[in-house]
Residue, then its C-alpha position, 0 to 999 in steps of 0.5 A: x036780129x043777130x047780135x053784134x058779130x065781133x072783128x075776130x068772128x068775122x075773121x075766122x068767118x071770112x077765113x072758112x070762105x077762104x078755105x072753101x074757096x081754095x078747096x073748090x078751085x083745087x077741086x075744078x082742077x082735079x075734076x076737068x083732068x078727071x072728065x071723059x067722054x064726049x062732053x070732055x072737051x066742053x066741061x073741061x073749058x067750064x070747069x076751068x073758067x070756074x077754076x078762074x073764078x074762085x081763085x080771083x074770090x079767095x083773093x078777094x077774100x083774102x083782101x077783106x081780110x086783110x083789111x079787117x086786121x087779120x090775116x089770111x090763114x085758111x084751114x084747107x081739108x081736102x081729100x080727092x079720089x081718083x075716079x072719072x066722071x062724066x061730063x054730066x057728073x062732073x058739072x054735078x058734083x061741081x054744083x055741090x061746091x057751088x052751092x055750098x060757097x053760096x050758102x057760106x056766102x049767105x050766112x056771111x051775110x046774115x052775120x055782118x049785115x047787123x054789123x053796121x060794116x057797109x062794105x064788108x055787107x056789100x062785098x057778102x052781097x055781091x058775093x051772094x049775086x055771083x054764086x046764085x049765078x053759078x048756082x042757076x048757070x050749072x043747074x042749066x047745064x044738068x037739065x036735058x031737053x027731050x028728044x025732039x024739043x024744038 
């Protein structure tokens, strides 16, 4: 069991989540402008929608945090390359920062779940719900049925 995570652990904690959550909205921006192709059209609308989702996510963020006290200042380190991607590229490198919020999730989790924080344990569980849910719904998108599937 993990000891006792303190208020300001878990500020900075939620702070990083916020920082994620602000890089992976800039990130979906960047991506859907970046797609070509014959999926463009397509991902460009799941990528938006994603976009949506994590800014609606840093508010919530940001929300807890202000509750506990602190105050919302996420460290933001973002470094973006001008290349294109294919639709199937694009919704995989999504996948990477989806994954990567459902693991801060996670380990979110993990910290406050000893804490005795009821709420704040609910908000990181219902968190963990909806990024495994990104997670598997982009997983979908990158498998390819063979030819003649029916």
């Amino acid at each position: 069991m993990n000891p006792k995570i303190t208020r300001e652990e878990t500020i900075a904690r939620l702070n990083a989540l916020l920082a994620e959550e602000l890089e992976a909205s800039i990130r979906y921006l960047h991506l859907g402008s970046m797609v070509q192709g014959i999926d463009r059209l397509i991902v460009q609308k799941v990528l938006q929608e994603n976009h949506e989702e994590t800014v609606e996510h840093a508010q919530q963020v940001s929300e807890k945090i202000l509750q506990l006290g602190g105050n919302p200042s996420p460290r933001i380190q973002l470094n973006l390359d001008g290349r294109r991607y294919s639709g199937q590229q694009a919704i995989a490198e999504a996948l990477l920062f989806e994954q990567a919020a459902l693991d801060g999730y996670r380990d979110l989790l993990e910290q406050v779940g000893s804490s005795g924080d009821v709420v704040l344990e609910e908000f990181a569980r219902q968190q963990v719900a909806v990024e495994s849910e990104h997670v598997s719904q982009l997983q979908m998108l990158l498998v390819e049925s063979p030819v003649g599937d029916q």
